[in-house]
N, CA, C, O and CB atoms as a CASP TS submission, in Angstrom:
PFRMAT TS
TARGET T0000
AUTHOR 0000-0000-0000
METHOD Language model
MODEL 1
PARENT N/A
ATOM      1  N   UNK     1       6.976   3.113   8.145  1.00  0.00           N
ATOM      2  CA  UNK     1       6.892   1.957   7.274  1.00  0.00           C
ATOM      3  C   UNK     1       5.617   2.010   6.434  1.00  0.00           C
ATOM      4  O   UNK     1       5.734   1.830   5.222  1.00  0.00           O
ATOM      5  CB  UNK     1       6.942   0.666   8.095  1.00  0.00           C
ATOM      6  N   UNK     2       4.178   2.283   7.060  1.00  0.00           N
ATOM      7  CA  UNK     2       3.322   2.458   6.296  1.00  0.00           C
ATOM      8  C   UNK     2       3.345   3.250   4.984  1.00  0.00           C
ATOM      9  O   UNK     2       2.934   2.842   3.898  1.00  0.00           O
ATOM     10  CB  UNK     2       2.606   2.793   6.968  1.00  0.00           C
ATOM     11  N   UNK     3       3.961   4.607   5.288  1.00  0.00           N
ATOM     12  CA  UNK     3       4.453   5.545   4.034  1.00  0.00           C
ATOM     13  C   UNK     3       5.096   5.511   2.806  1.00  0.00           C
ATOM     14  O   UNK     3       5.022   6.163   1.765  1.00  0.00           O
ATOM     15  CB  UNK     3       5.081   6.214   4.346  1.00  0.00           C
ATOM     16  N   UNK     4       5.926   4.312   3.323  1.00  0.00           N
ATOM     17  CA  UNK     4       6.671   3.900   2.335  1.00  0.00           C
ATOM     18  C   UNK     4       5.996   2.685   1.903  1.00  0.00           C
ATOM     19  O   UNK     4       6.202   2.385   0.727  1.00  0.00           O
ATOM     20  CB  UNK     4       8.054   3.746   2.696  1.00  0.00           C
ATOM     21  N   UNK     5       5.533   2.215   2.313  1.00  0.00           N
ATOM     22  CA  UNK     5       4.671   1.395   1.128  1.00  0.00           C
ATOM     23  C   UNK     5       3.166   1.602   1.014  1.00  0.00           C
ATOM     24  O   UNK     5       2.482   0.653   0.630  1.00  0.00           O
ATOM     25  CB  UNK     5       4.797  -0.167   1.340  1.00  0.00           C
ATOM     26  N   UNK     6       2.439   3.079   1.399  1.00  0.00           N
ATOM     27  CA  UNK     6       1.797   3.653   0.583  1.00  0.00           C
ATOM     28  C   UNK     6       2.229   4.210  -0.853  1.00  0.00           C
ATOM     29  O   UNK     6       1.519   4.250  -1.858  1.00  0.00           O
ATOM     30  CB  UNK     6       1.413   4.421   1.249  1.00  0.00           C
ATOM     31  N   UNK     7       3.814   4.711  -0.693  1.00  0.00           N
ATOM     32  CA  UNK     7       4.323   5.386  -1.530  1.00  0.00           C
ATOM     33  C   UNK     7       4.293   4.696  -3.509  1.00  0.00           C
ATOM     34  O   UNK     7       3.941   5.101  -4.617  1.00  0.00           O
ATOM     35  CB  UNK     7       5.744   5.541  -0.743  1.00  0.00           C
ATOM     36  N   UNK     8       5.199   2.914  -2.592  1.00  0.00           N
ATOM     37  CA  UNK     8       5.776   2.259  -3.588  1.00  0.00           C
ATOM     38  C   UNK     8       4.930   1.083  -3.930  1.00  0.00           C
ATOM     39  O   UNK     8       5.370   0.291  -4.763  1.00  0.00           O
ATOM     40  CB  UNK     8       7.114   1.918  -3.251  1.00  0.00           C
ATOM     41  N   UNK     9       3.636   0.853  -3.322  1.00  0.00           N
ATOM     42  CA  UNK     9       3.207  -0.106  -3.593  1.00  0.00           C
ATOM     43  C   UNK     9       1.832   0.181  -4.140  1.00  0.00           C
ATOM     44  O   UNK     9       1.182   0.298  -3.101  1.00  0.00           O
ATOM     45  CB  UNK     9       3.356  -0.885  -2.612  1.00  0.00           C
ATOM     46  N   UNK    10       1.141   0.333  -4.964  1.00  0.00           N
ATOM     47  CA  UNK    10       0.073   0.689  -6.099  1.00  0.00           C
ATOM     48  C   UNK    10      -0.853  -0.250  -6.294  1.00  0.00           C
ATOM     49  O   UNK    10      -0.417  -1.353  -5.967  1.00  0.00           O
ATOM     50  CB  UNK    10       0.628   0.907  -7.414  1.00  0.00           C
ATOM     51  N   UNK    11      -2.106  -0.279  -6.746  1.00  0.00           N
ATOM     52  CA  UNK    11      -2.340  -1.181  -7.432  1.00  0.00           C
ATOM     53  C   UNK    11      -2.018  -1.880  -9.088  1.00  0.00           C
ATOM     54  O   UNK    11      -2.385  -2.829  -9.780  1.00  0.00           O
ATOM     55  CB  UNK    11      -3.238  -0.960  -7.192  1.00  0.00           C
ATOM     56  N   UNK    12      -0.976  -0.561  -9.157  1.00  0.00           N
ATOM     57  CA  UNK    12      -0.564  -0.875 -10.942  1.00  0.00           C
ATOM     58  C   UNK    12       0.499  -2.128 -10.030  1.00  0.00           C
ATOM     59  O   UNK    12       0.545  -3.254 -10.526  1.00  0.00           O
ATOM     60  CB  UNK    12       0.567   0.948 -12.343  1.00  0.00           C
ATOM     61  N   UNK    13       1.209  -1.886  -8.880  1.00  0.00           N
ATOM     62  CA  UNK    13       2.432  -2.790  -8.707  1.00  0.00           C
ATOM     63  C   UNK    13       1.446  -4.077  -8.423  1.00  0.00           C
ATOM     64  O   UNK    13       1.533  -5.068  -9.148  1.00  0.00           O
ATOM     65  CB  UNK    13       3.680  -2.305  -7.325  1.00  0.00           C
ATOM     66  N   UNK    14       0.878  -4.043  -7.766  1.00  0.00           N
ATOM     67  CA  UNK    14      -0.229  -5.322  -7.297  1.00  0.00           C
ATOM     68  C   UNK    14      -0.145  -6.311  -8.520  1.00  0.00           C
ATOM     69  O   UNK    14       0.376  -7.424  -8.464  1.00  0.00           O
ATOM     70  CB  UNK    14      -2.085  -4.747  -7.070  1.00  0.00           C
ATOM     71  N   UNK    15      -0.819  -5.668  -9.801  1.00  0.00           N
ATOM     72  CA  UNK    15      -1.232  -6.129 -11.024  1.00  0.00           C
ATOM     73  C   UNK    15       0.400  -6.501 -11.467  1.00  0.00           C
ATOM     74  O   UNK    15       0.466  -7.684 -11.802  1.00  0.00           O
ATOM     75  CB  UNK    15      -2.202  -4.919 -12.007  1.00  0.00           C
ATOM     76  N   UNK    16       1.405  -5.965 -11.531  1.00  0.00           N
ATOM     77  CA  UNK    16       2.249  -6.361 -12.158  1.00  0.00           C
ATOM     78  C   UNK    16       2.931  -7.279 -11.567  1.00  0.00           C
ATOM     79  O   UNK    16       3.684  -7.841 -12.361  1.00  0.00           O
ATOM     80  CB  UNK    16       2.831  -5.549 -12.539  1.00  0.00           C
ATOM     81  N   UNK    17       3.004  -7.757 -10.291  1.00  0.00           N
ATOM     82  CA  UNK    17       3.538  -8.971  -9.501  1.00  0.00           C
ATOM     83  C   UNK    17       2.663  -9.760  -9.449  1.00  0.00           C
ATOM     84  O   UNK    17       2.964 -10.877  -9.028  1.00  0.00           O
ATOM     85  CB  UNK    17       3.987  -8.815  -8.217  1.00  0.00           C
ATOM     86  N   UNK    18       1.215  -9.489  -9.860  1.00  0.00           N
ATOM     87  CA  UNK    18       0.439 -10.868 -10.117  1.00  0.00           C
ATOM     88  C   UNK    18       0.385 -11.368 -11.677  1.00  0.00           C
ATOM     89  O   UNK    18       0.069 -12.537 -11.894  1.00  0.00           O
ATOM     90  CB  UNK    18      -1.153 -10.684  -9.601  1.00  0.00           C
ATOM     91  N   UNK    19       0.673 -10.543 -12.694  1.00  0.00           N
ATOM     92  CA  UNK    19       0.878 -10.926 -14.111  1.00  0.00           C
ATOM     93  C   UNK    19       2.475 -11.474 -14.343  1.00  0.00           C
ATOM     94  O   UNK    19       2.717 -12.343 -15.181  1.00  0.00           O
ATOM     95  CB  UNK    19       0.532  -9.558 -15.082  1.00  0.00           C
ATOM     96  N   UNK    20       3.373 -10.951 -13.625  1.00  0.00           N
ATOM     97  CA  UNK    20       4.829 -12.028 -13.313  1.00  0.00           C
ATOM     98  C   UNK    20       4.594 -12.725 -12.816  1.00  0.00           C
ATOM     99  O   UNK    20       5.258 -13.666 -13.250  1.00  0.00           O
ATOM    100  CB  UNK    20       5.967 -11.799 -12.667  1.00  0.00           C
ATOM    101  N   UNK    21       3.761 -13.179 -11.726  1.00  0.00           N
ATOM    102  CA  UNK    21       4.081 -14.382 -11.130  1.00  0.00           C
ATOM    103  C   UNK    21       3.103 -16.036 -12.186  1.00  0.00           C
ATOM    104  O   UNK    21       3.286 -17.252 -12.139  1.00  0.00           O
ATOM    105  CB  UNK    21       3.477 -14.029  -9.228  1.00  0.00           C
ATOM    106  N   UNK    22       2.433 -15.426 -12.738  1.00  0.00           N
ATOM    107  CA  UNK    22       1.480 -16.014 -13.534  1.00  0.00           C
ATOM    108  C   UNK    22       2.151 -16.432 -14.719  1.00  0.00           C
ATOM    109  O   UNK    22       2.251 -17.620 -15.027  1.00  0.00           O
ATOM    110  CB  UNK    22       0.364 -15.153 -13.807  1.00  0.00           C
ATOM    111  N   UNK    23       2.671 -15.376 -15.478  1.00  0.00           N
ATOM    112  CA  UNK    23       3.627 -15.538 -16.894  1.00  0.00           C
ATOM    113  C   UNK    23       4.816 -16.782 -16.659  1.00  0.00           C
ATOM    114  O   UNK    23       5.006 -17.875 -17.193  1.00  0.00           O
ATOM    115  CB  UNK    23       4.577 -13.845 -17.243  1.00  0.00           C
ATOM    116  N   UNK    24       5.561 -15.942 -15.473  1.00  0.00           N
ATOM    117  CA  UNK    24       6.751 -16.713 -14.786  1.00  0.00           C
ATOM    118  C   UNK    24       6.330 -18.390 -14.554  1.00  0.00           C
ATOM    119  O   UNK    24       7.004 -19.305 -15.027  1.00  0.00           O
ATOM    120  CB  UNK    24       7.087 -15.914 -13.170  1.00  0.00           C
ATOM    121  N   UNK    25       5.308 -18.553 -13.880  1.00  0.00           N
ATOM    122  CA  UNK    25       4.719 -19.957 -13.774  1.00  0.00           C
ATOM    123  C   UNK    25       4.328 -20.454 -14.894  1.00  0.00           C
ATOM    124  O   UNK    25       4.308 -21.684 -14.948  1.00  0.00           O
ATOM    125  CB  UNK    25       3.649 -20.077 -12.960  1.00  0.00           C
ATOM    126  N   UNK    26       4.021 -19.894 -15.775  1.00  0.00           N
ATOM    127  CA  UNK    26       3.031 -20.931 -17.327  1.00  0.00           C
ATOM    128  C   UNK    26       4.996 -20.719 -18.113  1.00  0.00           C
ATOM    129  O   UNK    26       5.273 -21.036 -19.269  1.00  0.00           O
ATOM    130  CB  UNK    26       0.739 -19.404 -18.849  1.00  0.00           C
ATOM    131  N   UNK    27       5.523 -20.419 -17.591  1.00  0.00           N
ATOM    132  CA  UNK    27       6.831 -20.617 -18.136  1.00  0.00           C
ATOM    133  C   UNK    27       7.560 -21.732 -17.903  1.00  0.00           C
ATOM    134  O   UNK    27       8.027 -22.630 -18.605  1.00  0.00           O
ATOM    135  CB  UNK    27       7.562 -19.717 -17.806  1.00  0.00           C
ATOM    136  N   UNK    28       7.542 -21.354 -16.281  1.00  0.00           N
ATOM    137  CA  UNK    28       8.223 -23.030 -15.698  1.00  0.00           C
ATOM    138  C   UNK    28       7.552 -24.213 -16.257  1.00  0.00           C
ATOM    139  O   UNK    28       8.174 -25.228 -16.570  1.00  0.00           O
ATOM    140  CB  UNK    28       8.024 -23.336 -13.939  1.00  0.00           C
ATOM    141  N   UNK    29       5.818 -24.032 -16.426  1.00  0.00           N
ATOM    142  CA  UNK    29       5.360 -25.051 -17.058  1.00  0.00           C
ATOM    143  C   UNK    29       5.310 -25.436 -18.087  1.00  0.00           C
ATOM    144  O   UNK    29       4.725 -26.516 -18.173  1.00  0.00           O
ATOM    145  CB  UNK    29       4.658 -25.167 -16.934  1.00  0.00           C
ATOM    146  N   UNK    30       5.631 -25.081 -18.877  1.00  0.00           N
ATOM    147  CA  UNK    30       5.808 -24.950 -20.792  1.00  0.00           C
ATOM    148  C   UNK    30       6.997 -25.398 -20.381  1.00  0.00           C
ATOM    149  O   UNK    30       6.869 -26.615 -20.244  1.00  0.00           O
ATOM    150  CB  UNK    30       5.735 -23.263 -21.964  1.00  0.00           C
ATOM    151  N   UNK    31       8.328 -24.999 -20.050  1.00  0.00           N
ATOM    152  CA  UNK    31       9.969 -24.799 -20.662  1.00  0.00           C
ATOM    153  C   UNK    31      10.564 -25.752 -19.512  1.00  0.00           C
ATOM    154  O   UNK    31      10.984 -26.860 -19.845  1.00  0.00           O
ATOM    155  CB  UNK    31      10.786 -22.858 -20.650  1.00  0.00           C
ATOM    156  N   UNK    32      10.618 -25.258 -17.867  1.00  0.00           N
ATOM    157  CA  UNK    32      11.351 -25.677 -17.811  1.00  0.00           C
ATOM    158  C   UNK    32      11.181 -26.315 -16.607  1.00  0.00           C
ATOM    159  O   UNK    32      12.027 -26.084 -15.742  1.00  0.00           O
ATOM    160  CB  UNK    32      12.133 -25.051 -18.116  1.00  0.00           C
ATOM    161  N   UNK    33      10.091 -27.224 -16.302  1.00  0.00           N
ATOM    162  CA  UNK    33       9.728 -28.033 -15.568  1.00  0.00           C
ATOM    163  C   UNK    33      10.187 -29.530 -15.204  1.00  0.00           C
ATOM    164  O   UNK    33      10.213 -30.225 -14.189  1.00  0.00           O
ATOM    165  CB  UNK    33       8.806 -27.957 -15.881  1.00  0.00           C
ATOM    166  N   UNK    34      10.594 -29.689 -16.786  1.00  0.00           N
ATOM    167  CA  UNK    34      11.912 -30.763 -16.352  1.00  0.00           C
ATOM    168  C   UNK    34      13.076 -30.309 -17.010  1.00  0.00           C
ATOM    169  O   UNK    34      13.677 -31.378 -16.909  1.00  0.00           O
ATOM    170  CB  UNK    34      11.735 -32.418 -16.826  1.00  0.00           C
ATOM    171  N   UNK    35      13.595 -29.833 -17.396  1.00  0.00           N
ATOM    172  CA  UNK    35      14.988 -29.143 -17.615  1.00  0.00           C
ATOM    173  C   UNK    35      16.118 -29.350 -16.584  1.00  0.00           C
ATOM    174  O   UNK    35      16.083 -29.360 -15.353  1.00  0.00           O
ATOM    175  CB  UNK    35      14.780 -27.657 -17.674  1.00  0.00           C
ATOM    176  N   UNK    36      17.051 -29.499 -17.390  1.00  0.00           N
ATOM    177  CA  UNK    36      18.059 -29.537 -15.933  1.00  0.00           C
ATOM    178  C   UNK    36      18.751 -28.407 -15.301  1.00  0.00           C
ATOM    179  O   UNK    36      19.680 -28.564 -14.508  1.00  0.00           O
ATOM    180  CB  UNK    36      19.231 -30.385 -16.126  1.00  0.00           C
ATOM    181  N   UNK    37      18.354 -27.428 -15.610  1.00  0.00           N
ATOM    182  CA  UNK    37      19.079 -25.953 -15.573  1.00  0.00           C
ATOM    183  C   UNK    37      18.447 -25.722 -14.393  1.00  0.00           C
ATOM    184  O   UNK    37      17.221 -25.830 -14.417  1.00  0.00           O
ATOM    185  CB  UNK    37      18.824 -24.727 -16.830  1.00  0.00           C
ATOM    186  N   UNK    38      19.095 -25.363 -13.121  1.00  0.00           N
ATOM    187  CA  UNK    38      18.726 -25.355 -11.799  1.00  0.00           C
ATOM    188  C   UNK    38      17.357 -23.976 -11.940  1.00  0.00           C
ATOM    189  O   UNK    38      16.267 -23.879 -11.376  1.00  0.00           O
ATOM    190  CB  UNK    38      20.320 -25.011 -10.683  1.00  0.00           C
ATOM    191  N   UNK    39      17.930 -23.247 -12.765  1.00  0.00           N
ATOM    192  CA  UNK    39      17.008 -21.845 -12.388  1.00  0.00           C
ATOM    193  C   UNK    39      15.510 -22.115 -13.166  1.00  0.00           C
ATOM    194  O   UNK    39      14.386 -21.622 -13.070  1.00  0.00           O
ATOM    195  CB  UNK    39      17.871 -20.156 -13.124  1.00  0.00           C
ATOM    196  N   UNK    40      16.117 -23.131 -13.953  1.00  0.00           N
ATOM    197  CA  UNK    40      14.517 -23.144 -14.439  1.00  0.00           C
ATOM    198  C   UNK    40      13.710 -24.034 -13.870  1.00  0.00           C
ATOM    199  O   UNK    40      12.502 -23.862 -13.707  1.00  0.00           O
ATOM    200  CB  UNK    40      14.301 -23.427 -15.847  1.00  0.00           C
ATOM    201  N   UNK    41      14.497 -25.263 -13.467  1.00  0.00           N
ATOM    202  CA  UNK    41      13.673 -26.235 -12.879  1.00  0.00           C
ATOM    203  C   UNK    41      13.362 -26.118 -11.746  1.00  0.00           C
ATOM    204  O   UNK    41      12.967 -27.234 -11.410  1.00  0.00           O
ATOM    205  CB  UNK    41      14.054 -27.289 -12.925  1.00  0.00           C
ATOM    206  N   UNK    42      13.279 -25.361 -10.806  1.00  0.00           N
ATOM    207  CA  UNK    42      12.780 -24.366  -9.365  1.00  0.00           C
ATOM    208  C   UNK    42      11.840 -23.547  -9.682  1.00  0.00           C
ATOM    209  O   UNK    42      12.090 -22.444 -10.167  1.00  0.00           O
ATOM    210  CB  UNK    42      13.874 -23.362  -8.683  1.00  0.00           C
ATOM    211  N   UNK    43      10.451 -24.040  -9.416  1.00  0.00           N
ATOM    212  CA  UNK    43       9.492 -23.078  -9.275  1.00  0.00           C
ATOM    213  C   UNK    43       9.252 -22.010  -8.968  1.00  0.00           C
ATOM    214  O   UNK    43       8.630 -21.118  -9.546  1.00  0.00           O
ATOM    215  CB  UNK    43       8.993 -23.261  -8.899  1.00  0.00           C
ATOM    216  N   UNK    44      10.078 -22.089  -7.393  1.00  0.00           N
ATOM    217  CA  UNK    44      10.142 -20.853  -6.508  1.00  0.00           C
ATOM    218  C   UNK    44      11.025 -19.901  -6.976  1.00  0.00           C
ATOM    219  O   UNK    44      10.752 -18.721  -6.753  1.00  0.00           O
ATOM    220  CB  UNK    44      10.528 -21.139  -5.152  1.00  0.00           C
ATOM    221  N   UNK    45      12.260 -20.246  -7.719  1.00  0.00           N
ATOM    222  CA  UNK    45      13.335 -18.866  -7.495  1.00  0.00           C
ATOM    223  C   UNK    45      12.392 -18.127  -8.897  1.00  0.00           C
ATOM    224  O   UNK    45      12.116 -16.928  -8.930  1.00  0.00           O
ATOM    225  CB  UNK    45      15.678 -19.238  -7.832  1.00  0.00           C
ATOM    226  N   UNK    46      11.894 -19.385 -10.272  1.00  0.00           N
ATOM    227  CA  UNK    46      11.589 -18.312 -10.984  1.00  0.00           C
ATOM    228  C   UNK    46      10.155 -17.492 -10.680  1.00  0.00           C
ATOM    229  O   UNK    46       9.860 -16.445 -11.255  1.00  0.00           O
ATOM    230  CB  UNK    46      11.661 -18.796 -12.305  1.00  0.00           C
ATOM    231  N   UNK    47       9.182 -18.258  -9.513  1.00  0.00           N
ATOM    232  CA  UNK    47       8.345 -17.368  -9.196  1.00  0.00           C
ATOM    233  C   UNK    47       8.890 -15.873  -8.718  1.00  0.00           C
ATOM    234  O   UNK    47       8.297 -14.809  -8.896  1.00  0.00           O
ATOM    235  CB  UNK    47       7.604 -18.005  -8.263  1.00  0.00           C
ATOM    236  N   UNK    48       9.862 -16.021  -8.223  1.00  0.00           N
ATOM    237  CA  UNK    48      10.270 -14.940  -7.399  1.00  0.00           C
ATOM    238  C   UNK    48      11.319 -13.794  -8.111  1.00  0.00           C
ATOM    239  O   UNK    48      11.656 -12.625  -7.928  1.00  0.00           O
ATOM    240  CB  UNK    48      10.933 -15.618  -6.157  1.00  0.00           C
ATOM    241  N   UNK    49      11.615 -14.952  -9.073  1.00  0.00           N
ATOM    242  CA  UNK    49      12.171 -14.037 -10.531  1.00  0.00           C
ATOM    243  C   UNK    49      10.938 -12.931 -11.171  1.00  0.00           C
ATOM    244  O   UNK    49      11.084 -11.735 -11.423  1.00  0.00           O
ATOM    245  CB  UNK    49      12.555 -15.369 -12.028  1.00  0.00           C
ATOM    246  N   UNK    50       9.834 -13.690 -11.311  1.00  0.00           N
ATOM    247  CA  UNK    50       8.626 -13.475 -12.141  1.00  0.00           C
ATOM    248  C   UNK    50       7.991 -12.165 -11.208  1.00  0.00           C
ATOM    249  O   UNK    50       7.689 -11.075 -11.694  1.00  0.00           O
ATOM    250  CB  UNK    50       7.534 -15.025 -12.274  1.00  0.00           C
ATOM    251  N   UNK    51       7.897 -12.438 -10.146  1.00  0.00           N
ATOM    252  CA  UNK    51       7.570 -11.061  -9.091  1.00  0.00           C
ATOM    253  C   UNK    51       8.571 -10.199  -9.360  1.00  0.00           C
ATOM    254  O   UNK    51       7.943  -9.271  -9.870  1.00  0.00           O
ATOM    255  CB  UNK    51       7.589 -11.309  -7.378  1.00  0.00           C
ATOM    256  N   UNK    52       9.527  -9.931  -9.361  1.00  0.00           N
ATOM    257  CA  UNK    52      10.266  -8.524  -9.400  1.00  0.00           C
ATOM    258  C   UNK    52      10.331  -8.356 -10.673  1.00  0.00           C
ATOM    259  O   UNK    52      10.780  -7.219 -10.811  1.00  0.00           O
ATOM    260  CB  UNK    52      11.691  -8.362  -8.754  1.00  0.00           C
ATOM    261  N   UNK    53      10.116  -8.896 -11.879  1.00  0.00           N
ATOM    262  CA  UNK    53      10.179  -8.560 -13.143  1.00  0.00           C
ATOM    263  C   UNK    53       9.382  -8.027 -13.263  1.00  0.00           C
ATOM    264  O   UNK    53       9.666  -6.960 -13.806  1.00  0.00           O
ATOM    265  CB  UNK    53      10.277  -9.249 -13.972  1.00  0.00           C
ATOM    266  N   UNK    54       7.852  -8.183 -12.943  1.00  0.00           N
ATOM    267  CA  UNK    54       6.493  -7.440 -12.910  1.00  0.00           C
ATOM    268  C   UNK    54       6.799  -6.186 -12.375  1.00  0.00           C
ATOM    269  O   UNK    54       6.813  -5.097 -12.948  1.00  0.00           O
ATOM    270  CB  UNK    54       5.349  -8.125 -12.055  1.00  0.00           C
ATOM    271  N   UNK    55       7.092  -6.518 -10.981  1.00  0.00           N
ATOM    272  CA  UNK    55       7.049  -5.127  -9.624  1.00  0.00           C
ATOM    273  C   UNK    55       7.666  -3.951 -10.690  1.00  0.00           C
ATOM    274  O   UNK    55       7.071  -2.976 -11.150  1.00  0.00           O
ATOM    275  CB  UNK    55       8.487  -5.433  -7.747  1.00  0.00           C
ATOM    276  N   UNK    56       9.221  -4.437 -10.945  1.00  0.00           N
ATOM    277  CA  UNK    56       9.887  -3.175 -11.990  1.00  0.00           C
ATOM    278  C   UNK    56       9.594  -2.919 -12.880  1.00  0.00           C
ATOM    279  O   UNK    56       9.905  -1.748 -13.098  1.00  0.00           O
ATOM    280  CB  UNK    56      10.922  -3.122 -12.418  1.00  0.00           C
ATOM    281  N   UNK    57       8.696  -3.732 -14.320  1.00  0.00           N
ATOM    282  CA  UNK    57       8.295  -3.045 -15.109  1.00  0.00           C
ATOM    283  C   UNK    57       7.106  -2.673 -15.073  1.00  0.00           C
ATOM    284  O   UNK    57       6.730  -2.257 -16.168  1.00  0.00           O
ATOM    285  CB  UNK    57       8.524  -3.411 -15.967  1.00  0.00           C
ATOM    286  N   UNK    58       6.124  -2.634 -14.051  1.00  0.00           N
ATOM    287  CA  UNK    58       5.311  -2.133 -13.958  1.00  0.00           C
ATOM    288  C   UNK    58       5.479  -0.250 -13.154  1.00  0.00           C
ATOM    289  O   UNK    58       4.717   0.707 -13.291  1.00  0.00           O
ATOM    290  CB  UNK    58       4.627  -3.257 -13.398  1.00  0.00           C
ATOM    291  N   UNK    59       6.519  -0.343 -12.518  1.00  0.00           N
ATOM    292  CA  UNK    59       7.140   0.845 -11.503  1.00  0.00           C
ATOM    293  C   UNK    59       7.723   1.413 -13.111  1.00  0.00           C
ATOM    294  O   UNK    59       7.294   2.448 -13.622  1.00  0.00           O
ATOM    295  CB  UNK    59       8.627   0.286  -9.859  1.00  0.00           C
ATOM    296  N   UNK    60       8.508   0.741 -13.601  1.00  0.00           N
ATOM    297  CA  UNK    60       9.311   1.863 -14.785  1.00  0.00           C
ATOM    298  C   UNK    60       7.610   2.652 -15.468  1.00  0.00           C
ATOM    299  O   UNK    60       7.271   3.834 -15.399  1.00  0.00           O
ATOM    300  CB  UNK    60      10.589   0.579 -16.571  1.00  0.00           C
ATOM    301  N   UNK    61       6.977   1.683 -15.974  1.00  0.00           N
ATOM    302  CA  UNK    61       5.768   2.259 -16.889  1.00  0.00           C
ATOM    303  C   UNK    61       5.325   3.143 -16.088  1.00  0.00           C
ATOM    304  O   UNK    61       5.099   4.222 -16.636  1.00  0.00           O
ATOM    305  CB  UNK    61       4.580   1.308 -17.368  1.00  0.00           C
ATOM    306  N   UNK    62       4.990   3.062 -14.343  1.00  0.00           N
ATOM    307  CA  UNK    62       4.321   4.283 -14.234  1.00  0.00           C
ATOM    308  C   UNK    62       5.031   5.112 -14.025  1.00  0.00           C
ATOM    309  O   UNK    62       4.472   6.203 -14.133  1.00  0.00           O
ATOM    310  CB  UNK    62       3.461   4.403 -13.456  1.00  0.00           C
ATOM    311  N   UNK    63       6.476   5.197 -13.652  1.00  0.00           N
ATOM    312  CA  UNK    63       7.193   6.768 -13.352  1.00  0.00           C
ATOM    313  C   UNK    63       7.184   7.349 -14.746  1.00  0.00           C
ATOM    314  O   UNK    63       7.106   8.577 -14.702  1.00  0.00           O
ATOM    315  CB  UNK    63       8.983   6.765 -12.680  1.00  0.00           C
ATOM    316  N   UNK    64       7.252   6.746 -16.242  1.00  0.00           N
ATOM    317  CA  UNK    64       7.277   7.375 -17.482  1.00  0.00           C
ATOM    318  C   UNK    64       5.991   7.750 -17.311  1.00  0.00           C
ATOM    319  O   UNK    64       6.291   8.626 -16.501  1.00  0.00           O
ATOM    320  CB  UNK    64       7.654   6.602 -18.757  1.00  0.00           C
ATOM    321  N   UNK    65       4.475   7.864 -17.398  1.00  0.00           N
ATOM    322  CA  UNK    65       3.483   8.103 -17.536  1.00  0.00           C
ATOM    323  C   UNK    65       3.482   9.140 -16.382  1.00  0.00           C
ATOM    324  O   UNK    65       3.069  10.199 -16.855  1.00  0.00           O
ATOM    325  CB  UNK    65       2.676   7.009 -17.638  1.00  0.00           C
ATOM    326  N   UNK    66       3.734   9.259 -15.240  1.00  0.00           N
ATOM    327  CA  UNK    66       4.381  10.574 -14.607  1.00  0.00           C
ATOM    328  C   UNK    66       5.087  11.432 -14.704  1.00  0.00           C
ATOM    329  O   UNK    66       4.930  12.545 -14.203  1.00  0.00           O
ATOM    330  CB  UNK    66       4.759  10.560 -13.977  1.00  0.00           C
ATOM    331  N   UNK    67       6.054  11.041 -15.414  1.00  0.00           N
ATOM    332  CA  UNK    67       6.695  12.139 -16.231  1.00  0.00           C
ATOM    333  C   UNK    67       6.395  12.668 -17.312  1.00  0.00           C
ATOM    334  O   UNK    67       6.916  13.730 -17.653  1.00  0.00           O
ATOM    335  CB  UNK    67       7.661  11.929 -16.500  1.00  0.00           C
ATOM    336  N   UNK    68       5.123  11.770 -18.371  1.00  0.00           N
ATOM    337  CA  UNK    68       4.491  12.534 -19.362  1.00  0.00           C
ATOM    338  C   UNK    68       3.559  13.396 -18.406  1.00  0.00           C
ATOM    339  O   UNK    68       3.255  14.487 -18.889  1.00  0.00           O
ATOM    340  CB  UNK    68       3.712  11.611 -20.540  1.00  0.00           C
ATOM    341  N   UNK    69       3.241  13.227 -17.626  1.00  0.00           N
ATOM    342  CA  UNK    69       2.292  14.489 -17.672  1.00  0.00           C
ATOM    343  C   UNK    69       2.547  15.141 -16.556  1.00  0.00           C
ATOM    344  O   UNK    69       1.596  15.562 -15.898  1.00  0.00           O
ATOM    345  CB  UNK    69       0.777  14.242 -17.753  1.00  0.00           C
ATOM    346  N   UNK    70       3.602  15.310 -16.212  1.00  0.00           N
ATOM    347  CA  UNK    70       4.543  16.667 -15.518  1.00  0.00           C
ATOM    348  C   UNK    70       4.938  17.710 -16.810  1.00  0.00           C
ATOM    349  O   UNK    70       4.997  18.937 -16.888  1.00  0.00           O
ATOM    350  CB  UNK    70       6.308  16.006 -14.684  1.00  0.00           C
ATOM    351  N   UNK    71       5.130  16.831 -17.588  1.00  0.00           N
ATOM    352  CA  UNK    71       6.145  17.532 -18.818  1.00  0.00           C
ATOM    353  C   UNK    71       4.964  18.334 -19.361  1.00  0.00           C
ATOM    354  O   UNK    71       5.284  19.397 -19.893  1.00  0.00           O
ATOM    355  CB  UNK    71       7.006  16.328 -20.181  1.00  0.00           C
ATOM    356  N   UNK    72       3.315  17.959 -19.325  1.00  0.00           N
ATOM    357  CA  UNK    72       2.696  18.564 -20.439  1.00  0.00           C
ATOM    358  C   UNK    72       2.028  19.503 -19.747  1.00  0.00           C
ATOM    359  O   UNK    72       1.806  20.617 -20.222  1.00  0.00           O
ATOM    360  CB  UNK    72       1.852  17.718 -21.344  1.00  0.00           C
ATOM    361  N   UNK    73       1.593  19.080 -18.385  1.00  0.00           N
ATOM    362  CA  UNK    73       1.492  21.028 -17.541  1.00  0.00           C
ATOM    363  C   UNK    73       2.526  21.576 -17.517  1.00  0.00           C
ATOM    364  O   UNK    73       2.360  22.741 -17.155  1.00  0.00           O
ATOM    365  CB  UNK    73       1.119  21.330 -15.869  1.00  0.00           C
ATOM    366  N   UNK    74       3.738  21.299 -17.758  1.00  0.00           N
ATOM    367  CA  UNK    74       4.500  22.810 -17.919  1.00  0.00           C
ATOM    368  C   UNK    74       4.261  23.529 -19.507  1.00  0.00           C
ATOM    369  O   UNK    74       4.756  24.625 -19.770  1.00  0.00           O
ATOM    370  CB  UNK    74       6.394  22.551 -17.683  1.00  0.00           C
TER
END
């Protein structure tokens, strides 16, 4: 278990589930804090929306930046 989240968990992922969960929240608070749309007016699901949106685009950006520079030592 440790290995695998030495593997998958970074500090680029750190940063990107704390900049979703932050964005995600000044969202609920701007938009949709009283709204009647269940997903927006729940703090929690879109916090938890806002965490995996980070986690993955922060994971996509670094496997591309790993693959640029696999590609340029060959």
């Amino acid at each position: 278990m440790k290995e695998f989240i030495k593997k998958n968990v970074t500090i680029y992922h750190i940063i990107g589930i704390v900049s979703g969960l932050v964005l995600s929240d000044i969202y609920w608070w701007k938009v949709g804090r009283f709204d009647d749309y269940f997903l927006k007016n729940n703090i929690f699901i879109i916090s938890i929306f806002g965490i995996l949106v980070g986690y993955i685009s922060f994971d996509l950006i670094i496997n591309s930046i790993r693959k640029n520079r696999e590609n340029k030592k060959d």
